[in-house]
Each structure stands twice: as C-alpha cells, then as structure tokens.
N, CA, C and O atoms as a GROMACS GRO file, in nm:
protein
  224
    1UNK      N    1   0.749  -1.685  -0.907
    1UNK     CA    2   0.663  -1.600  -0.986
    1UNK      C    3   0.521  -1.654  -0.982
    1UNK      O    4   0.473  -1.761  -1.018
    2UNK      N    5   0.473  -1.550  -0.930
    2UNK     CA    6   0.276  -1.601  -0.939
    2UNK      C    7   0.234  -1.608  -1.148
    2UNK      O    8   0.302  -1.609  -1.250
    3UNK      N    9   0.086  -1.614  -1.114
    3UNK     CA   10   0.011  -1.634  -1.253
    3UNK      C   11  -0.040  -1.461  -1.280
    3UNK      O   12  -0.104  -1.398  -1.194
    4UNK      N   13  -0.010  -1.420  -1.374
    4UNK     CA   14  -0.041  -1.290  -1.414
    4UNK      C   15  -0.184  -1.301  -1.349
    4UNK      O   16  -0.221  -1.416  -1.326
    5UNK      N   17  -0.267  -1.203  -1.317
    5UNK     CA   18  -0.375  -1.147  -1.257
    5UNK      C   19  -0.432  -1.105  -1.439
    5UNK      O   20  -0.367  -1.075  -1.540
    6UNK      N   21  -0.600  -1.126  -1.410
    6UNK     CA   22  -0.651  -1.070  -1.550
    6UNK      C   23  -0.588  -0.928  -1.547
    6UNK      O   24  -0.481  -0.942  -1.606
    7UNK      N   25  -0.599  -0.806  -1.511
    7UNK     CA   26  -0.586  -0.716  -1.538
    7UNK      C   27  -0.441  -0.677  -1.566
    7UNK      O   28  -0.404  -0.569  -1.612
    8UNK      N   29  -0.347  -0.804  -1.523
    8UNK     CA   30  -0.192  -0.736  -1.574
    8UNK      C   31  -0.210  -0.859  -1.711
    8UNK      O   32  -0.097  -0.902  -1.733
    9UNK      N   33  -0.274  -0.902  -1.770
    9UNK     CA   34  -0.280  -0.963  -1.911
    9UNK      C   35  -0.301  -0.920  -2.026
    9UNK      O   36  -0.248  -0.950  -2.133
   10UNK      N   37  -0.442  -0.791  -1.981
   10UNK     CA   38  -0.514  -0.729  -2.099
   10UNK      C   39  -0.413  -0.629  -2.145
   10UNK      O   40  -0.501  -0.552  -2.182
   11UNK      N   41  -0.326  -0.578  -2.169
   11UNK     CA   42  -0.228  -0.489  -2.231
   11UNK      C   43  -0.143  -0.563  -2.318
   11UNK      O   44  -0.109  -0.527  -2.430
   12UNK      N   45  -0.108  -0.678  -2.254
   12UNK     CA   46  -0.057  -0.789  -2.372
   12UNK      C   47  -0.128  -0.771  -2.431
   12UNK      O   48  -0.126  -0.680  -2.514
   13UNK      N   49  -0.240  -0.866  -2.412
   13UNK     CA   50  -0.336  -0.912  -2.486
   13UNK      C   51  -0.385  -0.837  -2.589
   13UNK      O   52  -0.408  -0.891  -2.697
   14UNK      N   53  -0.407  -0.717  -2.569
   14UNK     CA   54  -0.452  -0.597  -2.702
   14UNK      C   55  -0.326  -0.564  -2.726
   14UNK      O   56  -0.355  -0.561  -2.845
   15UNK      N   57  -0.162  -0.524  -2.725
   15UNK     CA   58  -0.095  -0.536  -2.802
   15UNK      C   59  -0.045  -0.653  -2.850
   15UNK      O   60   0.074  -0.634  -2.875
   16UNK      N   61  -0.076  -0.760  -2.874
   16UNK     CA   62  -0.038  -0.887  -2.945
   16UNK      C   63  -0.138  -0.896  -3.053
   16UNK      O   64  -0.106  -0.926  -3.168
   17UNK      N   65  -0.261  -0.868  -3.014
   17UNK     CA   66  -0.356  -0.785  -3.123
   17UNK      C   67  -0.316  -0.715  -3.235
   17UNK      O   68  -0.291  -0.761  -3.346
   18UNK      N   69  -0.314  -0.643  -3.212
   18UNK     CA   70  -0.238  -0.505  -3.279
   18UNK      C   71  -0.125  -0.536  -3.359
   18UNK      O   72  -0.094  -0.479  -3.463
   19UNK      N   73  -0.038  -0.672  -3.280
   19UNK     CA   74   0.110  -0.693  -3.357
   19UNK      C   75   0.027  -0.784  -3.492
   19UNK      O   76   0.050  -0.774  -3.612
   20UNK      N   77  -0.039  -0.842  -3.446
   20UNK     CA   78  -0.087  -0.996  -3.503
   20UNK      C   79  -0.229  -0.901  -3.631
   20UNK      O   80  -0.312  -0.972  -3.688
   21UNK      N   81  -0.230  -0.765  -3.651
   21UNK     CA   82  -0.350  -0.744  -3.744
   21UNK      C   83  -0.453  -0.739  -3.712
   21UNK      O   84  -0.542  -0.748  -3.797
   22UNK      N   85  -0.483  -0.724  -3.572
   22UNK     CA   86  -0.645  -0.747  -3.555
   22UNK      C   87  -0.670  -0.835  -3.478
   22UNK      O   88  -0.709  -0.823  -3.362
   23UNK      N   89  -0.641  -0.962  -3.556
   23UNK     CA   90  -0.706  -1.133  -3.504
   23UNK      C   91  -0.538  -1.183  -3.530
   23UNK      O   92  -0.432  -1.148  -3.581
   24UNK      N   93  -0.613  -1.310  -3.439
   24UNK     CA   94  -0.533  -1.412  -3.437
   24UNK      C   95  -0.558  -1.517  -3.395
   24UNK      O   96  -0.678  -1.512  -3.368
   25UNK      N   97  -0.504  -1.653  -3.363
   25UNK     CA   98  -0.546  -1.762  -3.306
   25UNK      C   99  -0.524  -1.746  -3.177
   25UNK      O  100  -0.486  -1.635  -3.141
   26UNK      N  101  -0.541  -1.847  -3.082
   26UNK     CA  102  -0.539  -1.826  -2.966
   26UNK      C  103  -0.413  -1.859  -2.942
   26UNK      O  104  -0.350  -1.765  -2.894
   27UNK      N  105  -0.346  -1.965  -2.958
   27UNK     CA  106  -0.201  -1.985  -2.984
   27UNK      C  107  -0.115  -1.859  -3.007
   27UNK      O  108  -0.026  -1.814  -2.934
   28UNK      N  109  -0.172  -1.800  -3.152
   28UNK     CA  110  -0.066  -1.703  -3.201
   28UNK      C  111  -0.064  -1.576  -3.082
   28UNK      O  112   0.044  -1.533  -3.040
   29UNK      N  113  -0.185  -1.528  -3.038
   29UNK     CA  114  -0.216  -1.445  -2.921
   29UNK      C  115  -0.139  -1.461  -2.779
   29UNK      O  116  -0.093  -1.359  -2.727
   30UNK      N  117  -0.121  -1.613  -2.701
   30UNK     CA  118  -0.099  -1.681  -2.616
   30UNK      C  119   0.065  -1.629  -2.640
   30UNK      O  120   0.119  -1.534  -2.584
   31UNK      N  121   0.108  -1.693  -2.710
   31UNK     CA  122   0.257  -1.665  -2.772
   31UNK      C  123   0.301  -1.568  -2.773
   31UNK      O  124   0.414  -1.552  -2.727
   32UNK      N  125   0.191  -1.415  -2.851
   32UNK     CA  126   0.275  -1.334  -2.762
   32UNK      C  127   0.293  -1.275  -2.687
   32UNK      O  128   0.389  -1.199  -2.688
   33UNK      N  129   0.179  -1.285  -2.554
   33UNK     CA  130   0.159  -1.271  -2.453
   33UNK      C  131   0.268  -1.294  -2.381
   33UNK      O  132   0.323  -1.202  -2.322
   34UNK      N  133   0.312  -1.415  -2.375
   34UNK     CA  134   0.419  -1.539  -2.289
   34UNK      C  135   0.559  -1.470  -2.324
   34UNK      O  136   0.651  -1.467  -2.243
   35UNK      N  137   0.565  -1.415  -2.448
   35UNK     CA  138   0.696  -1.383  -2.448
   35UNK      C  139   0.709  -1.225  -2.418
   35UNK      O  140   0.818  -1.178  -2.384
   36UNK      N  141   0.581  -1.136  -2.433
   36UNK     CA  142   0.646  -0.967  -2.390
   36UNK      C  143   0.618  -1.001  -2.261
   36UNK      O  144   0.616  -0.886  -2.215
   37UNK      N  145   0.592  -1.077  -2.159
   37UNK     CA  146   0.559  -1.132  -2.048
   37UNK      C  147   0.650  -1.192  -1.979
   37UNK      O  148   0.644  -1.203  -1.857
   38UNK      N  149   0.755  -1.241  -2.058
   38UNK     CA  150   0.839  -1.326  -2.005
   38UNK      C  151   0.848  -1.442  -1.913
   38UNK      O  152   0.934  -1.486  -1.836
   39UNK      N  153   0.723  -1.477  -1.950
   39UNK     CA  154   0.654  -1.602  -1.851
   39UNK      C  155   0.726  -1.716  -1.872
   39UNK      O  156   0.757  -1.771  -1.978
   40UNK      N  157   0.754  -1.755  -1.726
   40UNK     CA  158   0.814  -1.920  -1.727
   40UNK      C  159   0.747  -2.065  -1.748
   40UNK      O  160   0.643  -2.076  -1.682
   41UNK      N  161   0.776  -2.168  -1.815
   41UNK     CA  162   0.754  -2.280  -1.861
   41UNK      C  163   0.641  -2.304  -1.713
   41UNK      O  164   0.522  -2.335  -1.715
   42UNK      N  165   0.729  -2.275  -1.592
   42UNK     CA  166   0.643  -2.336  -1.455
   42UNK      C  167   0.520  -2.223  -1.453
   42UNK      O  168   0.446  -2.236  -1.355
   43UNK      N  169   0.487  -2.126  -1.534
   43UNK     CA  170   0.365  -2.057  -1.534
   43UNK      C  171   0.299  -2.104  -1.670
   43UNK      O  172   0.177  -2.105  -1.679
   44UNK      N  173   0.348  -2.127  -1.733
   44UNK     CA  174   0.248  -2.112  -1.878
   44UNK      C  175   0.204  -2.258  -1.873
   44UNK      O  176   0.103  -2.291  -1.936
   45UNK      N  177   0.280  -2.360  -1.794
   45UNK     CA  178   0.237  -2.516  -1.850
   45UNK      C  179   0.106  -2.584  -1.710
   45UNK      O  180   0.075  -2.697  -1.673
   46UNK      N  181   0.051  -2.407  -1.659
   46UNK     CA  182  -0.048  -2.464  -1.552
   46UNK      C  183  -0.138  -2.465  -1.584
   46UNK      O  184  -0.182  -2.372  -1.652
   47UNK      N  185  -0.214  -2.579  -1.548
   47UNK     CA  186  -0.351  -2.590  -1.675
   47UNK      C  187  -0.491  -2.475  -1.573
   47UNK      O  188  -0.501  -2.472  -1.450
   48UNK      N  189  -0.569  -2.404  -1.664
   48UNK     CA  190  -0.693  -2.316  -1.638
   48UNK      C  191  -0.759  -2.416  -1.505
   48UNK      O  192  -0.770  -2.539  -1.503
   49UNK      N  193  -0.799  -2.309  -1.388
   49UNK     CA  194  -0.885  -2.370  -1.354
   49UNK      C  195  -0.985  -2.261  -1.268
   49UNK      O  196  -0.953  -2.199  -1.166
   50UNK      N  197  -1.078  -2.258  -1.321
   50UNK     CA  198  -1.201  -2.182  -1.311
   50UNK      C  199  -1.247  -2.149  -1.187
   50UNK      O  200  -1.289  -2.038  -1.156
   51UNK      N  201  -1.238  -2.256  -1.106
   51UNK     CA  202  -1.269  -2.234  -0.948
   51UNK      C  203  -1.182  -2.123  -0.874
   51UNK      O  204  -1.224  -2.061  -0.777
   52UNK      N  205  -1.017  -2.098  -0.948
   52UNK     CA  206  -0.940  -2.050  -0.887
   52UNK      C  207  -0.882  -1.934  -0.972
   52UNK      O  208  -0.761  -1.918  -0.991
   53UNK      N  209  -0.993  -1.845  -1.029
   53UNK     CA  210  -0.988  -1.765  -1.154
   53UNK      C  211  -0.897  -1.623  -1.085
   53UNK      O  212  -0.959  -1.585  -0.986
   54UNK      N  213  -0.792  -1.550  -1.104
   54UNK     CA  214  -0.764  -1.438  -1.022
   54UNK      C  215  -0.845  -1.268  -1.083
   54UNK      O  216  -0.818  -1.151  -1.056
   55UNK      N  217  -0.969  -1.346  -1.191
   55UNK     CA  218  -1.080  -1.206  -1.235
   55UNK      C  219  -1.172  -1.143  -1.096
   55UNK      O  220  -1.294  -1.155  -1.102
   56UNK      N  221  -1.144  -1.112  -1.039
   56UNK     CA  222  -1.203  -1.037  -0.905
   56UNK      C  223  -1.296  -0.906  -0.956
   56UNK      O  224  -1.351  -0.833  -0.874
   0.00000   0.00000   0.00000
C-alpha cells in the first residue's frame, strides 16, 4: 500500500471535521483519518518529508 495522495485525504479530512464539531486537534483529526482510511501501522508510522510531498 502506497501513502494516500493529498487529494485522496481531503474527504477524510473534512469528514473527520464534521464528526469531531468543526475543530479538532491534529491527533484527534489524524485518528480519524487513519481509521475511515484503514491505513497501516507501515503507512501512518512514516515520518513527513517535504522534499517528497505527493501535492502536485
């Protein structure tokens, strides 16, 4: 499994919003991203790296 692409994130991302009231922490957001996502430990525990961003 690759790293979600920005554009397959933002639909999480604004419904985890939405679940979470609005706001949330980045954690609480992250969380539930990872899980309607079903992302694996070997995707979520890769650390950011900017040089290799998949925002095109």
């Amino acid at each position: 499994m690759q790293m979600p692409t920005f554009d397959k994130l933002m639909l999480p991302t604004l419904k985890a919003l939405e679940q979470l009231g609005g706001s949330g922490s980045i954690e609480e957001i992250a969380n539930s991203v990872i899980q309607a996502l079903n992302l694996p430990d070997a995707i979520t525990s890769q650390p950011h790296n900017p040089e290799k961003s998949s925002q095109r």
